[in-house]
C-alpha positions in Angstrom: 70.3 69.2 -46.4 73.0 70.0 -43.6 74.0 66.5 -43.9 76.5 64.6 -41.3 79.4 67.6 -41.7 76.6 70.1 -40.3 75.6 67.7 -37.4 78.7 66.8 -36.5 79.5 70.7 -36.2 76.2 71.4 -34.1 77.5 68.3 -32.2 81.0 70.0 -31.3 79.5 73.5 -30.8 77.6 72.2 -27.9 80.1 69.9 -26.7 82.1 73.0 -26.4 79.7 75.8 -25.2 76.5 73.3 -24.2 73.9 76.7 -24.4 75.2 79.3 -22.3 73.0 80.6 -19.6 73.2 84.5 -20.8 71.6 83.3 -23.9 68.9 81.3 -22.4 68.5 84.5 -20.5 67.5 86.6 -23.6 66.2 84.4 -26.2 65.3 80.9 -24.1 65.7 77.7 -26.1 64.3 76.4 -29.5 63.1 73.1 -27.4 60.9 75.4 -25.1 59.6 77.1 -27.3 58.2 74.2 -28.7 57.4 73.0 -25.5 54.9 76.1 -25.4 53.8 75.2 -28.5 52.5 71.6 -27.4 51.1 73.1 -24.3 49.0 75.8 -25.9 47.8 73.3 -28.6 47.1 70.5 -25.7 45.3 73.3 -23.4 42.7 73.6 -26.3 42.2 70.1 -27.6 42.8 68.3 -24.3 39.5 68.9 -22.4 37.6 66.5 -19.7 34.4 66.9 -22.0 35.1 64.0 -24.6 35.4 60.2 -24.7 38.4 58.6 -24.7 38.5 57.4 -28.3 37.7 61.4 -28.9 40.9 62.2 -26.5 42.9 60.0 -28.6 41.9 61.6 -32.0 42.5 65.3 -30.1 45.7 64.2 -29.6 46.7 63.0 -33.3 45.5 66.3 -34.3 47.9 67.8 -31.8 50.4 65.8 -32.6 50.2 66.8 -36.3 49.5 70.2 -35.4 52.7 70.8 -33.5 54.7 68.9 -36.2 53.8 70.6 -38.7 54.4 74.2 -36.9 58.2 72.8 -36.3 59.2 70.9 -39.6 57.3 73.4 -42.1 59.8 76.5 -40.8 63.1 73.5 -40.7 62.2 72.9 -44.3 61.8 76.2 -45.3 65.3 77.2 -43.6 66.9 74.5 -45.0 65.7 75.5 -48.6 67.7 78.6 -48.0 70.9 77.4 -47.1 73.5 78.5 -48.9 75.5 75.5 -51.0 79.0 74.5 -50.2 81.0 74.9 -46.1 78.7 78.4 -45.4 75.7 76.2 -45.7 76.8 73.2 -43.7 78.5 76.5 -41.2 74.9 77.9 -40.7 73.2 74.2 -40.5 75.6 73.5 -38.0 74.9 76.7 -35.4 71.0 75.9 -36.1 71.8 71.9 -35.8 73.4 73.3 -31.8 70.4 73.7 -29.2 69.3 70.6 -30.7 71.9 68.0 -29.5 72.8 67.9 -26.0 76.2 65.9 -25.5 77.5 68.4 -23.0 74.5 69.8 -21.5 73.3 65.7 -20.7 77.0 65.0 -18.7 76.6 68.8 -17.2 73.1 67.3 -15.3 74.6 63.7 -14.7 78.1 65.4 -13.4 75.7 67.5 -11.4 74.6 64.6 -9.2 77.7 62.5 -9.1 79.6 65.1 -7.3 77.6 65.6 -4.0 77.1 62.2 -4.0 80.9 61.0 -4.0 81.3 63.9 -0.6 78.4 61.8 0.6 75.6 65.3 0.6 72.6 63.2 0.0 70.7 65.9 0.2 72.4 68.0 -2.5 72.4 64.8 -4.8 68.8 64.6 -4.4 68.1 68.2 -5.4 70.8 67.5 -8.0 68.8 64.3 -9.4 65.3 66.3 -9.2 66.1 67.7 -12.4 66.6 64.8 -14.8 64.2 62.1 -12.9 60.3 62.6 -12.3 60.6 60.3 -9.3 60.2 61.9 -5.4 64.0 62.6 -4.9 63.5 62.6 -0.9 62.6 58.8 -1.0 65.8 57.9 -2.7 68.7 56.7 -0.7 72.2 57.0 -1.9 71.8 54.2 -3.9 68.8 54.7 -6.0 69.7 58.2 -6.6 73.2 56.5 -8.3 70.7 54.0 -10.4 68.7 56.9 -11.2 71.5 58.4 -12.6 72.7 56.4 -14.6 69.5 55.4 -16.0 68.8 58.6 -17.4 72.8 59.3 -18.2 71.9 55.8 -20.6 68.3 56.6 -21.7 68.5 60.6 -22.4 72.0 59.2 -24.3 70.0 57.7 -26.5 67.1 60.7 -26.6 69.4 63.5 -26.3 71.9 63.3 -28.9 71.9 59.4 -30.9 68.7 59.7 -31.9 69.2 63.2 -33.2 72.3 63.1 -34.7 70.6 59.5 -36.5 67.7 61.8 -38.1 69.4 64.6 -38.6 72.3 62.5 -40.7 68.9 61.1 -42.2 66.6 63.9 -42.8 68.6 66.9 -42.3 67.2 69.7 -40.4 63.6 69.4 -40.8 64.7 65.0 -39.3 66.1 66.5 -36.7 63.4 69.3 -35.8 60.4 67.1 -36.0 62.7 64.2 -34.1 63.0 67.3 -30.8 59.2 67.9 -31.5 58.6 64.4 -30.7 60.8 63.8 -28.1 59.3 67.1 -26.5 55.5 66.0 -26.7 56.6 62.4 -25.2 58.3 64.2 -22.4 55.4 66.5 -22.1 52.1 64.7 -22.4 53.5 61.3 -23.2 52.1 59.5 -19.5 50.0 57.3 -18.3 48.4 59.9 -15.5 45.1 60.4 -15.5 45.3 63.8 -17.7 47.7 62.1 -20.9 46.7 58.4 -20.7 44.5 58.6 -24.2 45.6 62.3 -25.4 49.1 61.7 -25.2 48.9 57.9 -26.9 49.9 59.4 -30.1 52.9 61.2 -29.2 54.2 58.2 -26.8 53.5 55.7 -29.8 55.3 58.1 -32.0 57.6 58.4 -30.0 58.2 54.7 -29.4 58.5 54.4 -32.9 61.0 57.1 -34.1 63.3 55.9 -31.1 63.4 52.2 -32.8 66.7 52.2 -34.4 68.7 55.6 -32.3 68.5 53.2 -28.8 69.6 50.3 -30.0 72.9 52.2 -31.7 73.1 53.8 -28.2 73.4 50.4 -26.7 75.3 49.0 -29.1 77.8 52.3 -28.5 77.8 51.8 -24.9 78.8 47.7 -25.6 81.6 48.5 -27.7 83.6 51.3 -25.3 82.4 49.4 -22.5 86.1 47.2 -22.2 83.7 44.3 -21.4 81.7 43.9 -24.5 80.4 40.5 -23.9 79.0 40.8 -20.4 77.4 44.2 -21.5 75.9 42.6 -24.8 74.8 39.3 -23.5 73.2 42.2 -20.3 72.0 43.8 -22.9 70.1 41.3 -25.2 68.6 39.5 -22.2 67.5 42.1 -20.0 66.2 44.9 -22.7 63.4 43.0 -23.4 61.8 43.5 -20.0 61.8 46.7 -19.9 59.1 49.2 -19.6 59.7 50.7 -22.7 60.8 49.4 -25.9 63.6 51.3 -26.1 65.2 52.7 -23.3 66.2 49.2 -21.9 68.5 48.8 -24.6 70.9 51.5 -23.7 70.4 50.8 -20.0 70.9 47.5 -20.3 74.0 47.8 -22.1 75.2 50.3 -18.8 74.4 48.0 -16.6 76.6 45.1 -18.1 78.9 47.5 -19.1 79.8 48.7 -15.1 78.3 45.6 -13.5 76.0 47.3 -11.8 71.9 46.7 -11.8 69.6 49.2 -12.8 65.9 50.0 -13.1 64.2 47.8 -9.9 61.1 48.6 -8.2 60.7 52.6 -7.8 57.9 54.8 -6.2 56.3 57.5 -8.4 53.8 59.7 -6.0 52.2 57.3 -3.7 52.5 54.3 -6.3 55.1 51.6 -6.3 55.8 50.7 -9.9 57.8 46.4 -9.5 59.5 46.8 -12.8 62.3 44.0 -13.4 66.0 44.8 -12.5 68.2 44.9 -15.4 71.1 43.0 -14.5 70.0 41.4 -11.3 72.7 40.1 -10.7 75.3 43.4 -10.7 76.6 45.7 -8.0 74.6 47.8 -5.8 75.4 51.4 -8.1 77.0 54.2 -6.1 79.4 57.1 -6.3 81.8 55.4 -7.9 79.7 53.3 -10.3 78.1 56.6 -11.9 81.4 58.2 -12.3 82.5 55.4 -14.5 79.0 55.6 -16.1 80.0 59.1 -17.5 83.6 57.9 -18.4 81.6 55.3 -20.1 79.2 58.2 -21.7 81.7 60.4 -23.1 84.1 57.6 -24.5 81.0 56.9 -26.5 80.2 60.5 -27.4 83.9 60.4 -28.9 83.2 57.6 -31.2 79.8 58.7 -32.1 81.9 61.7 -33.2 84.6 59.7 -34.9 81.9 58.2 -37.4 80.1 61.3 -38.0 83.3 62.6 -39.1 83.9 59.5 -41.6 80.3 59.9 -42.7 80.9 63.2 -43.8 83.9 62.4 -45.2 82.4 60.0 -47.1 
């Protein structure tokens, strides 16, 4: 097992080097490739032919297919780490395109800075790559919300909930933890195509994201510098989320900068009325996102801090 000294290594690589275009170039990343993994598996057992009970036991079997073509090869590395600082040194470089502290600011940076020289249009080609929602129907505003709502949620999905099964399980934790996260991302909707093949995976995924979101929240309530208003946010709004877990790191933003989030949004010609969190806050803008990352990477340093004493222990 790499344990929390490998983790928190893999943590600082990427941190320092996120993963470097030139090697995405040659190799691509370990998250794609099991990306093409769960779409290969999920052309095959995915097709309009079967009932929806049937869908939903094709996509179990996917599920279990693509976990066990991840963890089987994470276990059998792990097996052959060495003992001793070269085998928490090599856990830690395979631990790296697995946690995403730098690469998760990179994209949220990426938005906040057209939007602060007032390019909408930049912003919104900016926010079109961490939000499925039709950028060109966002104003200023809701391209600031959408920001921070993934900044908060991917926080969570991105590197807490890693790092937490990786500390856990080691390698193999955090390998089938990506797997999971992937096939969620992936075939984990409620479309027309994924609504029963994808159930599995956004269960699973539901359930594996449990304990990760609520340390993310309760990370973002302690750096926050207004912990009660972004805990009492927090425990009343997190509940009406969506999902049971991403409103508990959002919500703890929005108390945290004051600002509301989540609201009514369009996806494709639908309007989904999902309930603010944190009605009451400030319209978010420029300014509120750029304190949403300050906010982000003063909790990335303390997530850091206890890995650190965790290994030390």
């Amino acid at each position: 097992m790499i344990g929390a000294a490998g983790i928190l290594l893999g943590f600082l690589v990427e941190a320092a080097l996120s993963w470097p275009a030139r090697l995405y170039t040659k190799i691509g990343h370990p998250v794609s490739w099991i990306g093409l993994v769960i779409r290969a598996i999920e052309t095959r057992l995915n097709t309009a032919d079967q009932t929806p009970a049937r869908l939903r036991l094709s996509g179990g079997v996917g599920v279990c297919m693509v976990l066990t073509l991840a963890v089987v090869p994470a276990i059998a590395v792990a097996a052959m780490l060495p003992e001793g600082w070269a085998g928490t040194a090599i856990g830690g470089v395979l631990a790296w395109p697995f946690l995403a502290p730098r690469s998760l600011f990179e994209h949220v940076a990426a938005v906040a800075k057209p939007l602060a020289k007032g390019d909408t249009s930049a912003a919104r080609y900016a926010v079109s790559m961490i939000i499925g929602r039709d950028p060109d129907k966002l104003d200023d505003a809701a391209i600031a919300r959408a920001s921070l709502e993934s900044l908060a949620e991917n926080a969570s999905d991105g590197v807490v909930a890693p790092v937490f099964w990786g500390v856990v399980l080691g390698l193999p934790g955090l390998v089938g933890y990506k797997a999971i996260n992937t096939m969620d991302s992936m075939i984990g909707h409620r479309s027309v195509r994924y609504r029963h093949y994808g159930m599995v995976a956004a269960r699973l995924d539901d359930l594996v994201n449990l304990i990760p979101a609520r340390l993310t929240g309760l990370l973002f309530v302690l750096v926050s510098g207004h912990m009660r208003r972004a805990a009492a946010v927090m425990l009343r709004d997190a509940r009406h989320h969506r999902s049971p877990n991403a409103g508990w790191p959002e919500g703890a933003m929005a108390g945290a900068l004051d600002v509301r989030l989540s609201g009514p949004r369009v996806y494709g010609s639908e309007i989904a009325d999902e309930p603010w969190l944190n009605a009451e806050g400030q319209e978010a803008d420029a300014t509120g996102l750029r304190r949403g990352l300050a906010l982000y990477l003063r909790a990335m340093f303390v997530l850091a801090v206890v890995l650190a004493l965790v290994a030390l222990i």
